[in-house]
C-alpha positions in Angstrom: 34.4 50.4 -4.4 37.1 47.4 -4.4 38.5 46.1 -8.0 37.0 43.3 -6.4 33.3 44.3 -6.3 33.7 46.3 -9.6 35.1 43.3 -11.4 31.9 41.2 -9.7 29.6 43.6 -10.8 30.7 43.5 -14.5 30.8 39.8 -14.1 27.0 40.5 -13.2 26.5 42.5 -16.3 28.2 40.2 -18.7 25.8 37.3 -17.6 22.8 39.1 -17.9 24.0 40.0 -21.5 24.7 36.6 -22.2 20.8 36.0 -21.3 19.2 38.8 -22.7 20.6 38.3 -25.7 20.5 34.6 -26.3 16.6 35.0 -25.5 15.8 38.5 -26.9 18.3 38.5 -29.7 21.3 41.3 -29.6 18.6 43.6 -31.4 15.7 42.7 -29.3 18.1 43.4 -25.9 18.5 47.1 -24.5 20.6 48.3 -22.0 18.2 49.0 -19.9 16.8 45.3 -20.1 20.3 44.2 -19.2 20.7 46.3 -16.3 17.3 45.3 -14.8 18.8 41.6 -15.1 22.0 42.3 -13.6 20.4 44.2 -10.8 21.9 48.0 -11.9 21.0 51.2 -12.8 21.0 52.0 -16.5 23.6 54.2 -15.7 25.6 51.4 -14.7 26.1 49.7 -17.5 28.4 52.9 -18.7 30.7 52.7 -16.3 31.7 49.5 -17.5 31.1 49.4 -20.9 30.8 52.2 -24.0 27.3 50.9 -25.2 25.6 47.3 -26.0 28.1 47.1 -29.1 30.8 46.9 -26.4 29.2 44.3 -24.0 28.6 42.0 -26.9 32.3 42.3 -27.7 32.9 42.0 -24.1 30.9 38.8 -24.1 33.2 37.4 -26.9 36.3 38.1 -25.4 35.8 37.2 -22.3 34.5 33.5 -23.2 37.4 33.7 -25.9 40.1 34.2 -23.2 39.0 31.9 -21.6 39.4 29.1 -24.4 42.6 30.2 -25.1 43.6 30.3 -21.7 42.9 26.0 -21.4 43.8 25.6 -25.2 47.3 27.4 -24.5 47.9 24.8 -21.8 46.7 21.6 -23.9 49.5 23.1 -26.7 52.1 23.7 -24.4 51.8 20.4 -22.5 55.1 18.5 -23.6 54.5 15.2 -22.4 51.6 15.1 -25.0 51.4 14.3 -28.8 49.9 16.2 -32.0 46.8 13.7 -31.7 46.2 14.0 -27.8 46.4 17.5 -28.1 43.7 18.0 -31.1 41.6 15.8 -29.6 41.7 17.7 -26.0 41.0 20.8 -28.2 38.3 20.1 -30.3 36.7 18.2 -26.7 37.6 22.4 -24.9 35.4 23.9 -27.7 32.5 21.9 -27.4 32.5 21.6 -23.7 32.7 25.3 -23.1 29.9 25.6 -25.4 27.6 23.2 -24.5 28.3 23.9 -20.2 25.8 27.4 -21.6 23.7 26.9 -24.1 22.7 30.6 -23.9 26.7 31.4 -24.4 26.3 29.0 -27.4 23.3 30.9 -28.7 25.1 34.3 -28.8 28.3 32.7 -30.5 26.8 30.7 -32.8 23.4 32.6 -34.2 24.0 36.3 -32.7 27.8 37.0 -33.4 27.1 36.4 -37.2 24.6 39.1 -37.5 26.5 41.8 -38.6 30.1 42.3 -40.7 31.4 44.4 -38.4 30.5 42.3 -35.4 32.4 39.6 -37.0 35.8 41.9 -37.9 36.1 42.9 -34.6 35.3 39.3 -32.9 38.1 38.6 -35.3 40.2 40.6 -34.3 39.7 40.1 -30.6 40.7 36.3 -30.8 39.9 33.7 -33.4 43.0 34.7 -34.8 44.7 33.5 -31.4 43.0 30.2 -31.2 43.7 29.5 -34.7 47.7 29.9 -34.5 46.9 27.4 -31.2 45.5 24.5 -33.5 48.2 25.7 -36.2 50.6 24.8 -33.4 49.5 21.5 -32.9 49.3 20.8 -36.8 53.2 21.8 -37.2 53.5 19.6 -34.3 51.9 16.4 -36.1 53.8 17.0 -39.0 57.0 16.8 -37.1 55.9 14.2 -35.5 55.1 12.0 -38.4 51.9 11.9 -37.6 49.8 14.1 -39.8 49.9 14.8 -43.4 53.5 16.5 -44.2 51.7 18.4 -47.4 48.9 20.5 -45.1 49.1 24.0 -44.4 49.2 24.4 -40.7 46.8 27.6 -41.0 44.2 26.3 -43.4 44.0 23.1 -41.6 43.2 25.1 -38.1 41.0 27.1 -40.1 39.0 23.7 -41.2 39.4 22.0 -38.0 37.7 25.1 -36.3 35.0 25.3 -39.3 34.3 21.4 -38.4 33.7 22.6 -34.9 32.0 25.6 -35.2 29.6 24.2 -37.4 29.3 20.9 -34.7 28.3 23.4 -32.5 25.9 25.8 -34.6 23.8 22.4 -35.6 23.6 21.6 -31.6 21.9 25.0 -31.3 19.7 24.9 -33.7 18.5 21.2 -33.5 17.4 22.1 -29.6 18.5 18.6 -28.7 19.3 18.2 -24.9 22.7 16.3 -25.7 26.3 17.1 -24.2 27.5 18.8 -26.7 30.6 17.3 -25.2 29.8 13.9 -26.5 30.7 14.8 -30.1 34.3 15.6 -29.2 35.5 11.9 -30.0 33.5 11.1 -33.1 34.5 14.6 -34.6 37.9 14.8 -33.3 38.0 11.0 -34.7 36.8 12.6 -38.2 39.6 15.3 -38.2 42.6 12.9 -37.5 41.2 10.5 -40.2 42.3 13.5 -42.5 45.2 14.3 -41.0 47.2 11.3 -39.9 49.8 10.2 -42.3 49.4 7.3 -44.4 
């Protein structure tokens, strides 16, 4: 088989994932219920991946790579200011979210089930996306901009907490918004805290 049609295939299986456990909940979702929904064997599944732990990490990183992937872009765009760049950030997060509301499901209610879950989602790129937003912080402070007396960490940390929790309410409400269309009046909210008097 081609790296082609193997990396198709776990594409396949990583989308049923998504699915299965957005509807089913990660506890409620088997292997073997994934593999009927990607079109496998059971068997399958192991080729790719070490058990359903691993495809729910999968799941993370994959949809983490690629927000950091666009978000690295925004950051290192040079023709663009500290407030341009937040507020193309904050509008990434809750567009890739809300383009699959199953996606959003598993980030938002399933991810949070377990401690060690969370360590290894951690791990695996939060940390990444945070140093991104702390870039664009340190950017706004040199700039003038933003507040000269925030920490660049802590205020990612907040800015993604803002988000984050933008996004949980928009799952749980069941509202069939953009998600999208919060970017501006929260993005609006976090530079009202930041900008420099």
């Amino acid at each position: 088989m081609t790296n082609g049609r193997k990396e198709a295939k776990r594409r396949r299986i990583l989308d049923a994932a998504v699915v299965e456990i957005a509807r089913h909940g990660y506890y409620g979702t088997t292997v073997s219920t994934v593999a009927r929904r990607a079109g496998v064997a059971d068997g399958t599944i192991y080729l790719y991946f070490k058990n359903k732990e691993d495809i729910l990490v999968s799941v993370f990183q994959r949809a983490m790579r690629r927000f950091i992937d666009e978000a690295q872009r925004i950051v290192d765009d040079g023709a663009a200011d500290a407030e341009a760049k937040l507020r193309r950030v904050v509008g990434l997060h809750l567009g890739l979210l809300g383009e699959d509301r199953d996606l959003a499901v598993i980030f938002q209610v399933e991810f949070r089930h377990t401690l060690h879950v969370l360590e290894l989602l951690s791990r695996s790129g939060i940390r990444e996306s945070l140093a991104l937003i702390a870039r664009v912080v340190d950017q706004g402070k040199r700039e003038g901009a933003f507040r000269g007396d925030m920490d660049a960490l802590f205020t990612a940390k907040v800015v993604f907490g803002i988000v984050d929790e933008m996004a949980t309410d928009w799952v749980l409400s069941r509202k069939n918004t953009r998600m999208a269309s919060r970017a501006e009046p929260v993005s609006e909210l976090i530079l009202g805290g930041l900008r420099a008097s």
